[in-house]
gemmi code that builds the backbone of each chain (N, CA, C; Angstrom):
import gemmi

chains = {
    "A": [
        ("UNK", (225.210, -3.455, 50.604), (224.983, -2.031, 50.446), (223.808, -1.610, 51.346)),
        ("UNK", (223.843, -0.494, 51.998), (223.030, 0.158, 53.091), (222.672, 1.132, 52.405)),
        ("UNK", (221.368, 1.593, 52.415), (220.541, 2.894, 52.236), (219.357, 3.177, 53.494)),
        ("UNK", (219.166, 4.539, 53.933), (218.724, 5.043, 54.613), (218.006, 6.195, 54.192)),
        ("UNK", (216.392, 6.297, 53.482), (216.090, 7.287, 52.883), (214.984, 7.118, 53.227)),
        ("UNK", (214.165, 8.749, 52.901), (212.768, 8.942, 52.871), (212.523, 8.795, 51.315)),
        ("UNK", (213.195, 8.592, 50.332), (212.054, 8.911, 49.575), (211.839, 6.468, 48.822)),
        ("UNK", (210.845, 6.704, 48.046), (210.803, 5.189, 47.479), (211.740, 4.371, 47.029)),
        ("UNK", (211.691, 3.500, 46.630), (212.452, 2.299, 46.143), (211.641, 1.733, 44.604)),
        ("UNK", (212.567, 1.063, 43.560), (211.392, 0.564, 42.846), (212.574, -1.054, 42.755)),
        ("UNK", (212.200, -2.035, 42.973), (212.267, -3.479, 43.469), (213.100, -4.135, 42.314)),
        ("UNK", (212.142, -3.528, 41.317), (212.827, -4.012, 39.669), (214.104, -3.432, 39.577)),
        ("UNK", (214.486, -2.275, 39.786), (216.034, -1.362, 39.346), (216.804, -1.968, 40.254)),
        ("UNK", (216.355, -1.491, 41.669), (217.408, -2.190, 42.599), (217.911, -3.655, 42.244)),
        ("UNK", (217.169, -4.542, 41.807), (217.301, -5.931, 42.019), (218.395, -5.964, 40.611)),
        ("UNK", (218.064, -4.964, 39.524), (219.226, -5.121, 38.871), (220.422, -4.782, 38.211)),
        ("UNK", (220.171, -3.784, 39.323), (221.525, -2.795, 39.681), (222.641, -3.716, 40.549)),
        ("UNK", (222.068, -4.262, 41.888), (222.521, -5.621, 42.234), (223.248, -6.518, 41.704)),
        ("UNK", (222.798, -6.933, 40.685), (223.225, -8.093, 40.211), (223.947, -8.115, 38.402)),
        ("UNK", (224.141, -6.695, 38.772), (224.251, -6.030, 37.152), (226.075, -7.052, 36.691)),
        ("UNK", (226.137, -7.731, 36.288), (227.595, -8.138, 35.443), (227.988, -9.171, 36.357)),
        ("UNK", (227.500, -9.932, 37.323), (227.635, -10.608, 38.477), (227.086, -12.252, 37.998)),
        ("UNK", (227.888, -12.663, 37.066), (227.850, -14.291, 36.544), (227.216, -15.339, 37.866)),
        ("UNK", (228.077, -14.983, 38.565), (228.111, -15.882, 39.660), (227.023, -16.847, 40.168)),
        ("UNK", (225.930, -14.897, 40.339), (224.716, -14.901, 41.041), (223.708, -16.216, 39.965)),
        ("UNK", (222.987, -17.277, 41.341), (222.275, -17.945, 40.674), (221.112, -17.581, 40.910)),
        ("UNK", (220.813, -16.926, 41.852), (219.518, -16.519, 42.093), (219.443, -15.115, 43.333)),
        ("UNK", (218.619, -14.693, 43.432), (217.925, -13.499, 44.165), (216.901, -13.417, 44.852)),
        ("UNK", (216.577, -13.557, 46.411), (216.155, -13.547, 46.956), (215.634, -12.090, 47.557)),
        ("UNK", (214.611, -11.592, 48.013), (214.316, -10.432, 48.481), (212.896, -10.411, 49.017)),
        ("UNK", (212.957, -9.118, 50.381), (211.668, -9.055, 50.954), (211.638, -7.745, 50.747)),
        ("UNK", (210.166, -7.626, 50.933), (209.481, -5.827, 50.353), (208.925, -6.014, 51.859)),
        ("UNK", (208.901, -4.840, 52.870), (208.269, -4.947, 54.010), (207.162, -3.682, 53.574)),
        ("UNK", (205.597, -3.732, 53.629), (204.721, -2.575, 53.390), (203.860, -2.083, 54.794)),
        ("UNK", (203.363, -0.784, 54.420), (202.372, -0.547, 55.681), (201.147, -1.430, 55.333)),
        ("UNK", (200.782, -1.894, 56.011), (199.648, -2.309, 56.461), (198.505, -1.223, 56.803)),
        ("UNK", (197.005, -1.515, 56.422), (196.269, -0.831, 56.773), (195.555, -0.724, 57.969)),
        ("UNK", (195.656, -2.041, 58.527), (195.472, -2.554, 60.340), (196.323, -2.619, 60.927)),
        ("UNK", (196.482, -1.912, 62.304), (197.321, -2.501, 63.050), (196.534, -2.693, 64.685)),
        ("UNK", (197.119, -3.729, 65.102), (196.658, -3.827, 66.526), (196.473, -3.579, 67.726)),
        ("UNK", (195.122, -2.645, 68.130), (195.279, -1.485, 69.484), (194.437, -2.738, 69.868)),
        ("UNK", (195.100, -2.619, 71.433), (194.794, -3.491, 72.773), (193.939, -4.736, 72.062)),
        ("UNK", (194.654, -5.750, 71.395), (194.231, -7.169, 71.162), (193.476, -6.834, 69.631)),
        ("UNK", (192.806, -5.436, 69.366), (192.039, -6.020, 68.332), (192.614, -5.105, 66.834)),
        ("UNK", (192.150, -5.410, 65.684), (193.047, -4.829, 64.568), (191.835, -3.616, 64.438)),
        ("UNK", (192.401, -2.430, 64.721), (192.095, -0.808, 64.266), (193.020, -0.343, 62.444)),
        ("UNK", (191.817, 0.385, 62.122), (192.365, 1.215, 60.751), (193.362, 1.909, 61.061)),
        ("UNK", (194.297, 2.427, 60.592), (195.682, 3.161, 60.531), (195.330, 3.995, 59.142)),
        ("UNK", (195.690, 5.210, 59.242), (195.489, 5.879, 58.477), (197.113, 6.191, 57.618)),
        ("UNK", (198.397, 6.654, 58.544), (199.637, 6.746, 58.086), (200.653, 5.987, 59.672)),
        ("UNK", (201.773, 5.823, 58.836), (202.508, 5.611, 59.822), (203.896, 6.149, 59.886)),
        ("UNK", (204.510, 6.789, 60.517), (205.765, 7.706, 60.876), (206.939, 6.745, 61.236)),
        ("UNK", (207.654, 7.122, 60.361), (209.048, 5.923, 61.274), (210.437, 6.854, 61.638)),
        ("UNK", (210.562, 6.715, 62.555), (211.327, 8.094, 63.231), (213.037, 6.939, 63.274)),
        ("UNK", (213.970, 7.312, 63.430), (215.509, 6.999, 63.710), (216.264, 7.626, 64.294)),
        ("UNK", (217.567, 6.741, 64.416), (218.903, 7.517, 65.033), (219.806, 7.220, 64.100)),
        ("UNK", (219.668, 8.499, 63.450), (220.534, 8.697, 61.789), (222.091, 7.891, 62.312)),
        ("UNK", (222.613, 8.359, 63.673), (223.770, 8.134, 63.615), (224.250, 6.608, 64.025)),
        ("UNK", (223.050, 6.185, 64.410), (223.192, 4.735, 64.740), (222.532, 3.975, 63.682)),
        ("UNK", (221.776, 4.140, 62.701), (220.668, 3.532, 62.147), (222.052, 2.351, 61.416)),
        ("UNK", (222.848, 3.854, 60.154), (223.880, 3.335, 59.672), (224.861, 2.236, 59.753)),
        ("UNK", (225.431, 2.431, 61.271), (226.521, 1.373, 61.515), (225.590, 0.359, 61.683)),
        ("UNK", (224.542, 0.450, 62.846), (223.670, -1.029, 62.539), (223.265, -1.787, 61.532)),
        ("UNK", (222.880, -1.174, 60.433), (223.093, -1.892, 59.550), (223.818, -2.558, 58.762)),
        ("UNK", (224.900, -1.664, 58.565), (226.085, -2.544, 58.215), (226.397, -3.548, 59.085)),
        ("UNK", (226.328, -3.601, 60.111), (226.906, -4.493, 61.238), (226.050, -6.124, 60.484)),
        ("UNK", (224.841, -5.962, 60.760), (224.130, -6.468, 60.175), (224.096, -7.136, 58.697)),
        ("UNK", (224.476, -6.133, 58.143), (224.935, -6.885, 56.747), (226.039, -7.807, 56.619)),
        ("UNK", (226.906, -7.106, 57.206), (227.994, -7.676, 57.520), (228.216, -9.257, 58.188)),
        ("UNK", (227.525, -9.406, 59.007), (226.989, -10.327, 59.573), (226.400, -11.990, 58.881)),
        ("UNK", (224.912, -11.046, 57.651), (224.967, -12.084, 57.007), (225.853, -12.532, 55.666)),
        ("UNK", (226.379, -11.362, 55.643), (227.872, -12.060, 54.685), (228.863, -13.040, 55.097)),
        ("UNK", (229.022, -12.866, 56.804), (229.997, -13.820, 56.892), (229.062, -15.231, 57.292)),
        ("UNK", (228.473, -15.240, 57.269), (227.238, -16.622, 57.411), (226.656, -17.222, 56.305)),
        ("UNK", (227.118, -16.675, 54.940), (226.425, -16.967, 53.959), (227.253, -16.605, 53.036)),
        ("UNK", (227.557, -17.471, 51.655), (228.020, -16.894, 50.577), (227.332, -16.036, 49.951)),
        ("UNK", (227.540, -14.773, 49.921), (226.851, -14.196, 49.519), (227.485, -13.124, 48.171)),
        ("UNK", (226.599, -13.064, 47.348), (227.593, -12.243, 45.760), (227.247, -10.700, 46.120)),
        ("UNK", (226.167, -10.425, 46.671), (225.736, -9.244, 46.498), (224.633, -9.160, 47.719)),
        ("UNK", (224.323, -7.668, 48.559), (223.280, -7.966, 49.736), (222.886, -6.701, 49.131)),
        ("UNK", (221.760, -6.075, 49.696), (220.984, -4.748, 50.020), (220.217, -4.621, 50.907)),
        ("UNK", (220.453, -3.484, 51.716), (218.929, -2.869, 52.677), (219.011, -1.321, 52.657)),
        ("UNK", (217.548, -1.514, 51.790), (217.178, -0.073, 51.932), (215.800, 0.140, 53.423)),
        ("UNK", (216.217, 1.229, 53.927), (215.166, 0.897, 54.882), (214.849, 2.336, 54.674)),
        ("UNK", (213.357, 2.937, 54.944), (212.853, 4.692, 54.636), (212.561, 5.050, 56.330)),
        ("UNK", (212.427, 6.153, 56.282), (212.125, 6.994, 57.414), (210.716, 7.892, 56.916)),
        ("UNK", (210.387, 8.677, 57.626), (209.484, 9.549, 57.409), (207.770, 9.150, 57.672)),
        ("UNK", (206.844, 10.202, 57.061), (205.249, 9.609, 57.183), (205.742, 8.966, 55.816)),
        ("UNK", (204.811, 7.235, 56.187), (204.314, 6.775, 55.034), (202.857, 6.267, 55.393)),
        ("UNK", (202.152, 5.760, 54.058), (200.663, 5.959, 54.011), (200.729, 4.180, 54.017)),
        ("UNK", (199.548, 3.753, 54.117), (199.138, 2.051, 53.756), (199.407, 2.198, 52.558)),
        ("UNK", (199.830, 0.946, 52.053), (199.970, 0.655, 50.707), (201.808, 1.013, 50.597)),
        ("UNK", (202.248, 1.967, 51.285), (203.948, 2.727, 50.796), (204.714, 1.013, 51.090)),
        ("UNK", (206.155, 1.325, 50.573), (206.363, 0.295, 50.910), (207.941, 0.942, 51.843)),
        ("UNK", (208.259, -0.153, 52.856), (209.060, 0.691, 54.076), (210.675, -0.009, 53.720)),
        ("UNK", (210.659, -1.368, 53.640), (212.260, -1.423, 53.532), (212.309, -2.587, 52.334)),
        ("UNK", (213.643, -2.676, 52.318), (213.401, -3.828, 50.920), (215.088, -4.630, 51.470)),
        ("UNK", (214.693, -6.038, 51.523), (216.311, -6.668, 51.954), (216.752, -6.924, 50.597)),
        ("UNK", (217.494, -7.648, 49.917), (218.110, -8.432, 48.415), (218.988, -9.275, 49.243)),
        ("UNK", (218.923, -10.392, 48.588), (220.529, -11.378, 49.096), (220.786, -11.855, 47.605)),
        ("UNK", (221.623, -12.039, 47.323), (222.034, -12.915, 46.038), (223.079, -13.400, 45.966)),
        ("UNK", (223.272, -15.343, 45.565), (223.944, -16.253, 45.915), (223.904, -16.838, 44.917)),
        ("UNK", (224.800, -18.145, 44.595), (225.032, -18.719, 43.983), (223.742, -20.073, 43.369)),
        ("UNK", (223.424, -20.583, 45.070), (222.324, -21.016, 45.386), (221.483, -20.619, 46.026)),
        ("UNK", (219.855, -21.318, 45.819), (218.773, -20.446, 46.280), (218.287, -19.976, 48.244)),
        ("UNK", (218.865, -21.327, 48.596), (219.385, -21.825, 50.128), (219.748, -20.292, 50.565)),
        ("UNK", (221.118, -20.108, 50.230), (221.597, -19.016, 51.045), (221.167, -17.613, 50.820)),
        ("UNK", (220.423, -17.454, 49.913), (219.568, -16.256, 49.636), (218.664, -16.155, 50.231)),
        ("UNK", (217.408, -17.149, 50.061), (216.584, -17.006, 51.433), (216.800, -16.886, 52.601)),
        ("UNK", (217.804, -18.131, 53.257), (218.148, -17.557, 54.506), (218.458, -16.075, 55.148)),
        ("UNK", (219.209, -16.069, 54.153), (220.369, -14.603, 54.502), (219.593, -13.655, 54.488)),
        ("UNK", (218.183, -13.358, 53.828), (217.096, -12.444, 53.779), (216.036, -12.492, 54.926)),
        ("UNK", (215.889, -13.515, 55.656), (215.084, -13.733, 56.268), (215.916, -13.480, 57.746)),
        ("UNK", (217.000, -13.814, 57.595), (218.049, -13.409, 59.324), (218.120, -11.643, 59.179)),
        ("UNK", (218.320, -11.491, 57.604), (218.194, -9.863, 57.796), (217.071, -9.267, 58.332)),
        ("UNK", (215.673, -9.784, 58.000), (214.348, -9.367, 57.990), (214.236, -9.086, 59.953)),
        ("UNK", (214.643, -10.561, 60.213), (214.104, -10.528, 62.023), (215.234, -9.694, 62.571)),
        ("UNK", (216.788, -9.325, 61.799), (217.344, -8.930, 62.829), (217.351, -7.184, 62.559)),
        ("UNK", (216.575, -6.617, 61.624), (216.200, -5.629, 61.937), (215.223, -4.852, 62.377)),
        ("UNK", (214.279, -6.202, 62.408), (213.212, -5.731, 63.723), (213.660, -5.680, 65.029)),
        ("UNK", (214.795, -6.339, 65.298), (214.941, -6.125, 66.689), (216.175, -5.358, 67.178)),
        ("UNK", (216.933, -4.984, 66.000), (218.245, -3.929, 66.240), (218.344, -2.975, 65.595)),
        ("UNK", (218.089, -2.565, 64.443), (217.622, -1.719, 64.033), (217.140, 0.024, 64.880)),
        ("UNK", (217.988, 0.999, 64.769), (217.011, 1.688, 65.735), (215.837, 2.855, 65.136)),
        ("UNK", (214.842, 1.878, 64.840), (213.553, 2.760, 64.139), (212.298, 2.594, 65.325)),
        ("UNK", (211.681, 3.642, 65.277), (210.344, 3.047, 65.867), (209.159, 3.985, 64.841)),
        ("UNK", (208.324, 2.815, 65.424), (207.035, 3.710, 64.617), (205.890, 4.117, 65.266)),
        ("UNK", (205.065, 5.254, 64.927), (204.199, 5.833, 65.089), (203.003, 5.624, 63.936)),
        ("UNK", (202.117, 5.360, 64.467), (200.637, 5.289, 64.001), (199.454, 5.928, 64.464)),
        ("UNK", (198.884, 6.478, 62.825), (197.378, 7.352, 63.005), (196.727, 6.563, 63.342)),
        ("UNK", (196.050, 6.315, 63.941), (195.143, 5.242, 64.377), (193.278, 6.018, 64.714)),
        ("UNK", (192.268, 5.668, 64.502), (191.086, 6.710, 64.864), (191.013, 6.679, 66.522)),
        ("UNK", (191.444, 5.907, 67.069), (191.990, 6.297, 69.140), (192.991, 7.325, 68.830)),
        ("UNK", (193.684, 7.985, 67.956), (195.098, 9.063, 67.914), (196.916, 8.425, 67.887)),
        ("UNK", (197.081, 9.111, 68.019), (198.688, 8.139, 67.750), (199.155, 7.383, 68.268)),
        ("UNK", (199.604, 5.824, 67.927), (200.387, 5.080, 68.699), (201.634, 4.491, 68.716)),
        ("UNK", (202.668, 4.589, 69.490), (203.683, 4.132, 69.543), (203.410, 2.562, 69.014)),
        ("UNK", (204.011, 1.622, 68.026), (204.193, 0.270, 67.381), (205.244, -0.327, 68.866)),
        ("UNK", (204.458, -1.303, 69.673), (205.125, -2.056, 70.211), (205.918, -3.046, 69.775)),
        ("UNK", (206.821, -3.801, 70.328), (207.692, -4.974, 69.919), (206.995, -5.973, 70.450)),
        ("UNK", (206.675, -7.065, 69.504), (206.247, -8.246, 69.437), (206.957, -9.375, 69.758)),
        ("UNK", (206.592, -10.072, 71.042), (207.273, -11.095, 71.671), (207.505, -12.346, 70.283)),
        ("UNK", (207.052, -12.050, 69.268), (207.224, -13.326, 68.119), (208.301, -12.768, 67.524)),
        ("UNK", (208.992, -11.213, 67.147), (209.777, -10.876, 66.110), (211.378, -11.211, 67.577)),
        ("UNK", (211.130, -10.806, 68.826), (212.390, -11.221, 69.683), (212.688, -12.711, 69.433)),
        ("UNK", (211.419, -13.200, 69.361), (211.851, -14.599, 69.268), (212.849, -15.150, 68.093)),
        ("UNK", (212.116, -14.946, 66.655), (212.115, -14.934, 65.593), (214.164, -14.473, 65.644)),
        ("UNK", (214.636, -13.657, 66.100), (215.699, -12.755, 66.041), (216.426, -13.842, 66.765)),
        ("UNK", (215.887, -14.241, 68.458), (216.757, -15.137, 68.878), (217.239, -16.589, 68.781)),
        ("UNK", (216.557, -17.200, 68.106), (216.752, -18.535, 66.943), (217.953, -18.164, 65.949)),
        ("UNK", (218.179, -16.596, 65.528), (219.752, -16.934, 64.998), (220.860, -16.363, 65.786)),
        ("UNK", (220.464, -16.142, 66.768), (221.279, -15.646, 68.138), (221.914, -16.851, 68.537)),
        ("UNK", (220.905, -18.003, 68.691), (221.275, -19.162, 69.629), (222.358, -20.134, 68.265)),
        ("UNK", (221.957, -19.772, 66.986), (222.868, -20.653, 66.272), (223.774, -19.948, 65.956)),
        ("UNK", (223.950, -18.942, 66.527), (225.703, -18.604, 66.332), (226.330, -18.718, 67.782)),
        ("UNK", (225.581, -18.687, 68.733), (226.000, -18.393, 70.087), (226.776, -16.454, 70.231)),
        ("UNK", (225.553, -16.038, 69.230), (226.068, -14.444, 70.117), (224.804, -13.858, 70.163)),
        ("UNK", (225.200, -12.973, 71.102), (224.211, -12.301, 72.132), (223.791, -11.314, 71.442)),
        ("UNK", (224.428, -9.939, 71.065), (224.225, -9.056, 70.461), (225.129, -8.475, 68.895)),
    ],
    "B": [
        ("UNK", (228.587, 15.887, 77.885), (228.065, 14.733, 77.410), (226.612, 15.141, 76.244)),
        ("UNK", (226.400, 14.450, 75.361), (225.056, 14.685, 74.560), (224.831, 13.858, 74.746)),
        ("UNK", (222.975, 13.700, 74.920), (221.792, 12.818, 75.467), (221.066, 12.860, 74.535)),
        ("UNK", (220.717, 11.978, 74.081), (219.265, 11.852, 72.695), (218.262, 11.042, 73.168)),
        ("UNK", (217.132, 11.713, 72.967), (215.838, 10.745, 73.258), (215.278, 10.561, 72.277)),
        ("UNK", (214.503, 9.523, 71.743), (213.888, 9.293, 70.586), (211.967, 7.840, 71.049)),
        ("UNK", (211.737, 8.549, 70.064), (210.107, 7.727, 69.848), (209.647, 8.789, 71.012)),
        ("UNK", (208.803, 7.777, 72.081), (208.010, 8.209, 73.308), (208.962, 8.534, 74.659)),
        ("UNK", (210.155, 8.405, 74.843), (210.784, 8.891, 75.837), (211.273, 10.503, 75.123)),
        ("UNK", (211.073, 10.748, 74.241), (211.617, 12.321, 73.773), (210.231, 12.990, 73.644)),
        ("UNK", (209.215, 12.518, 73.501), (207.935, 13.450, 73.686), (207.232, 13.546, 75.504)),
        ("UNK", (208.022, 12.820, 75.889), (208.023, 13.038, 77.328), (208.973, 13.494, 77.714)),
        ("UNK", (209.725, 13.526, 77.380), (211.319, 14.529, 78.027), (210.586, 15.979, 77.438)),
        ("UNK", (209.959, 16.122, 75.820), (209.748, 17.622, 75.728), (210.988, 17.517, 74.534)),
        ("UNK", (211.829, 17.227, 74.164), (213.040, 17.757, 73.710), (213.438, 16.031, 73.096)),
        ("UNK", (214.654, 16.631, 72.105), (214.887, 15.052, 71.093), (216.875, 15.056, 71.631)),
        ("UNK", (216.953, 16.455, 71.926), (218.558, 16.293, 72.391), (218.700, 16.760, 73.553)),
        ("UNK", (219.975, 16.949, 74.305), (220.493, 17.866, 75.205), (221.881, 17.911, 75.481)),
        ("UNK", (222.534, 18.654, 76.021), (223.987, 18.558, 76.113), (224.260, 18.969, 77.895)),
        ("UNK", (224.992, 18.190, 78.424), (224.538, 18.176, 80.130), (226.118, 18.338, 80.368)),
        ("UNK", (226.781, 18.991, 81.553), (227.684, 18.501, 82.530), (227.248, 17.349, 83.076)),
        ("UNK", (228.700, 16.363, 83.368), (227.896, 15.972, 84.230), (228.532, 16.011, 85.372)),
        ("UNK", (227.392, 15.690, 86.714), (227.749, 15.384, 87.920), (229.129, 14.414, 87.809)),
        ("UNK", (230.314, 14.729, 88.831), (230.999, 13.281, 89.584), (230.678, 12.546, 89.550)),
        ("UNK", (229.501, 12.443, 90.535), (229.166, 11.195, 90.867), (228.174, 10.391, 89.830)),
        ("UNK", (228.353, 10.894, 88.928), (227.470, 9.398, 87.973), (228.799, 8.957, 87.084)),
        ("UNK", (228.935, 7.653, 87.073), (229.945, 6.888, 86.825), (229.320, 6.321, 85.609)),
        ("UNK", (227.954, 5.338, 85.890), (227.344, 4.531, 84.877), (225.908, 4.959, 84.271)),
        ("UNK", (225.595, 4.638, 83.183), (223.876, 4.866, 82.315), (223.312, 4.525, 83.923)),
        ("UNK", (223.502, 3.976, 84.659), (222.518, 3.845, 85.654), (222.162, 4.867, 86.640)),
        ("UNK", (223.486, 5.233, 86.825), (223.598, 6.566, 87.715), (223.164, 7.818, 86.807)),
        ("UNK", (223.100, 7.705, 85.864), (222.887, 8.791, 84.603), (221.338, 9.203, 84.849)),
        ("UNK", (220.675, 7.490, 84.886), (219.271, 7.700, 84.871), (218.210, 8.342, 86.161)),
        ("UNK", (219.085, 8.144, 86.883), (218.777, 8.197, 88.399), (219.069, 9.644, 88.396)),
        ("UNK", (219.878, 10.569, 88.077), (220.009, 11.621, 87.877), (218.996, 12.315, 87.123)),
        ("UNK", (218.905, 11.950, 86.007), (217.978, 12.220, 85.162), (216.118, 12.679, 85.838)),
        ("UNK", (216.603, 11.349, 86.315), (214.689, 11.683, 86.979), (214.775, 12.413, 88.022)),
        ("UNK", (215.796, 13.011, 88.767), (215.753, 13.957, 89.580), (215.301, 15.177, 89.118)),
        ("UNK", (215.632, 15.162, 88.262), (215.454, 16.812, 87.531), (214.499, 16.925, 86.668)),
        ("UNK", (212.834, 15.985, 87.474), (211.587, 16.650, 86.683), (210.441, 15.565, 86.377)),
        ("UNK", (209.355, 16.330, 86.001), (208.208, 15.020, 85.810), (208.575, 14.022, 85.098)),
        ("UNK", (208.690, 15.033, 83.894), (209.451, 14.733, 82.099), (209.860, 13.634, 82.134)),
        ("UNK", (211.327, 13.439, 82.789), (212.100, 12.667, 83.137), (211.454, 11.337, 83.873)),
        ("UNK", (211.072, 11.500, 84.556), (210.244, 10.524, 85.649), (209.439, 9.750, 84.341)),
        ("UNK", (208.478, 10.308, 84.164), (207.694, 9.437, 82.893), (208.088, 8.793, 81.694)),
        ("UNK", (209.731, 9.428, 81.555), (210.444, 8.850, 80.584), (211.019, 7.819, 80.915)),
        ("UNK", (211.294, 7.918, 81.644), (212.347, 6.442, 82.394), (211.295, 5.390, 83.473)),
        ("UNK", (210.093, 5.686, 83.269), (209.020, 5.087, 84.130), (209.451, 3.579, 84.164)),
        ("UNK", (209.290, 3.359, 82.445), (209.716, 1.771, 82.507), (210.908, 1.295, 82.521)),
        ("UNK", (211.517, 1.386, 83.339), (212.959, 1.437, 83.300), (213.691, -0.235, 82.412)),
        ("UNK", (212.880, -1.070, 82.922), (213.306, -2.415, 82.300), (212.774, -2.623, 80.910)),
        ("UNK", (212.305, -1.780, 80.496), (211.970, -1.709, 78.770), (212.865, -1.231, 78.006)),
        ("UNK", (213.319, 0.051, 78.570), (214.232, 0.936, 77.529), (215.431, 0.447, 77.325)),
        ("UNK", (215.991, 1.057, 76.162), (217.448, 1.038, 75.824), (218.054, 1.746, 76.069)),
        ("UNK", (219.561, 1.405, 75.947), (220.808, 2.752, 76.102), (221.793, 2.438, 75.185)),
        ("UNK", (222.255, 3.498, 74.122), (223.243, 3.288, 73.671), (224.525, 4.061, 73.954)),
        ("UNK", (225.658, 3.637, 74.256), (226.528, 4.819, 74.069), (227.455, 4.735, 72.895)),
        ("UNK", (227.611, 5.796, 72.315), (228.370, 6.048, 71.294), (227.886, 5.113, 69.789)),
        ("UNK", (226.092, 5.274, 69.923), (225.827, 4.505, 68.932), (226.009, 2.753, 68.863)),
        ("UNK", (226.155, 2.279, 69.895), (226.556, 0.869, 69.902), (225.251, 0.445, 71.623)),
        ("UNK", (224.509, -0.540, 71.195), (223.576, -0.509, 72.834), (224.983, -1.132, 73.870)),
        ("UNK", (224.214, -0.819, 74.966), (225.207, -1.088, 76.131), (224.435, -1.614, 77.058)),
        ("UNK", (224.728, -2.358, 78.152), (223.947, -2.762, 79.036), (224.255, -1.150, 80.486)),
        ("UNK", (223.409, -1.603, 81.503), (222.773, -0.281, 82.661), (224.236, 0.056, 83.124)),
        ("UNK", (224.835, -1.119, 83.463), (225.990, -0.977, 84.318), (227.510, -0.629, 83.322)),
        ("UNK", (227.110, 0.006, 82.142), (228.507, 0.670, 81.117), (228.590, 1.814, 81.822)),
        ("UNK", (230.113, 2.239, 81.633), (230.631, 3.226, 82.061), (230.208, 4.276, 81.272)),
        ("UNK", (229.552, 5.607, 81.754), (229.411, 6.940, 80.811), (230.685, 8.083, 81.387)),
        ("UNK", (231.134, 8.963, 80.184), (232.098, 9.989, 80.534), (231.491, 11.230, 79.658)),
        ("UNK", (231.870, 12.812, 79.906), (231.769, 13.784, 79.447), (231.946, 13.909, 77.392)),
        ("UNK", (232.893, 13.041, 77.527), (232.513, 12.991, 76.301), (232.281, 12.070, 75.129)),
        ("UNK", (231.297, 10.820, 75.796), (230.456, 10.299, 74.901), (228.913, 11.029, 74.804)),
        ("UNK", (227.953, 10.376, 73.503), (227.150, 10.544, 72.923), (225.850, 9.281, 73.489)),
        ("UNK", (225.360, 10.009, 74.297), (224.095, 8.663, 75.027), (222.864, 9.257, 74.205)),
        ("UNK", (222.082, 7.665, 74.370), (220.762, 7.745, 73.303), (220.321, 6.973, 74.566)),
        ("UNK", (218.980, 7.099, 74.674), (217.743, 6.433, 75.466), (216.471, 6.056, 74.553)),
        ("UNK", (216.112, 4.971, 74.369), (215.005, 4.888, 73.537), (214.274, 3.664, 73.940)),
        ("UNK", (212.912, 3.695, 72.957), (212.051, 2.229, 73.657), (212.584, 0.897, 72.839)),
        ("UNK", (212.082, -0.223, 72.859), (212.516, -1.143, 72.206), (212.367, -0.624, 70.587)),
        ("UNK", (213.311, -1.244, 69.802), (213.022, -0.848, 68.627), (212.098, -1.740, 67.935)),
        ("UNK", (211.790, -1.199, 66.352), (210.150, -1.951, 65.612), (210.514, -1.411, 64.164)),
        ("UNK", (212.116, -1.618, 64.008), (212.774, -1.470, 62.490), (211.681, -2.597, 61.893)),
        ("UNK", (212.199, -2.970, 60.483), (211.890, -3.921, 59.164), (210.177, -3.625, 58.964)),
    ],
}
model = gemmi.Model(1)
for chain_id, residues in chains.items():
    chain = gemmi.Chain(chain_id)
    for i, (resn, *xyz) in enumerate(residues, 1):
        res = gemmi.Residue()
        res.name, res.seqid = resn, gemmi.SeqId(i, " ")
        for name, pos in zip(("N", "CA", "C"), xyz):
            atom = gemmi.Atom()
            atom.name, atom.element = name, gemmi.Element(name[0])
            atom.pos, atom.b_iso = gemmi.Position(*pos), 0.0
            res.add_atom(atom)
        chain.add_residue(res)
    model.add_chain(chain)
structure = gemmi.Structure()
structure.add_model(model)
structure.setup_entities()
């Protein structure tokens, strides 16, 4: 299941709305991604006051599913979620939330963690940060391409 | 054709959409872009880094050398920084 919203999430409902009548499920895996109150201008960590996450409503969607989709067929999976938000959020908000839930604990983590890197790098969000230098575009981090292409290379696909 | 810019190539274009004829002669996103920066600073500073940005057409990324027509939906944007 895909969600695309500005407004919150609460971790507890979702997780058992999920898994609501679903025997199967042996366990539940999930990541909470939050703002951070530092982020890093030219090498060193600056205060951030809010951060803006802007999209392409019409692409955000299918990418994600694509994506979900993805780690379903790589993983037994009973049940997935990604909620991901748009809009200003403050430090402390919290921005996306993955769920995997499996039979075993193995394919839940995994399947959460291929979701995590591969929507840092396909995904089409970017972010903006208050920063006390003024606003900055959030660059892409040569560790999250990496991170993304380690399950690129074990499937042998590109995009 | 509709053109979308988004993040820092749409605050340098000035604008988040547009809807263009296009020229004949642009066949591919490459020829698109090359066009593009003809027609202004805006443009020029948007496409500065040319080997950074993305292109999608029709919502799906594409590499420089995809074919564009009158009536797909092109997006230009910087690397993305989803999760």
């Amino acid at each position: 299941m895909i969600r695309v919203q500005q407004e919150d999430f609460d971790i507890g409902v979702e997780t058992k709305a999920l898994t609501a009548g679903k025997t199967t499920i042996g366990g539940v895996a999930t990541f909470t991604g939050m703002v951070r109150d530092m982020a890093p201008v030219d090498g060193s960590d600056q205060p951030i006051s809010a951060m803006t996450l802007e999209h392409y409503p019409g692409m955000t969607k299918k990418k994600l599913a694509e994506i979900e989709a993805e780690a379903n067929r790589r993983w037994p999976l009973d049940a997935s979620l990604i909620i991901h938000r748009y809009g200003r959020l403050e430090p402390g908000d919290q921005i996306v939330l993955v769920a995997c839930a499996s039979a075993h604990r193995q394919a839940a983590f995994d399947a959460c963690q291929f979701l995590m890197d591969w929507l840092k790098t396909d995904a089409p969000f970017w972010k903006l940060e208050d920063t006390d230098a003024g606003e900055m575009w959030v660059e892409t981090r040569a560790t999250d391409d990496a991170a993304a292409a380690r399950w690129k290379q074990e499937s042998g696909k590109t995009e | 054709m509709k053109i979308l810019y988004f993040a820092w190539m749409r605050q340098r274009i000035g604008m988040s959409t547009e809807t263009v004829d296009l020229p004949a002669d642009v066949a591919t996103v490459d020829d698109l872009i090359d066009w593009l920066i003809g027609r202004g600073d805006g443009y020029g500073a948007a496409f500065e880094k040319r080997d950074v940005i993305r292109a999608a057409v029709n919502q799906d990324y594409v590499p420089f050398d995809h074919p564009v027509t009158d009536a797909d939906e092109i997006a230009f944007f910087p690397p993305v920084t989803g999760g």
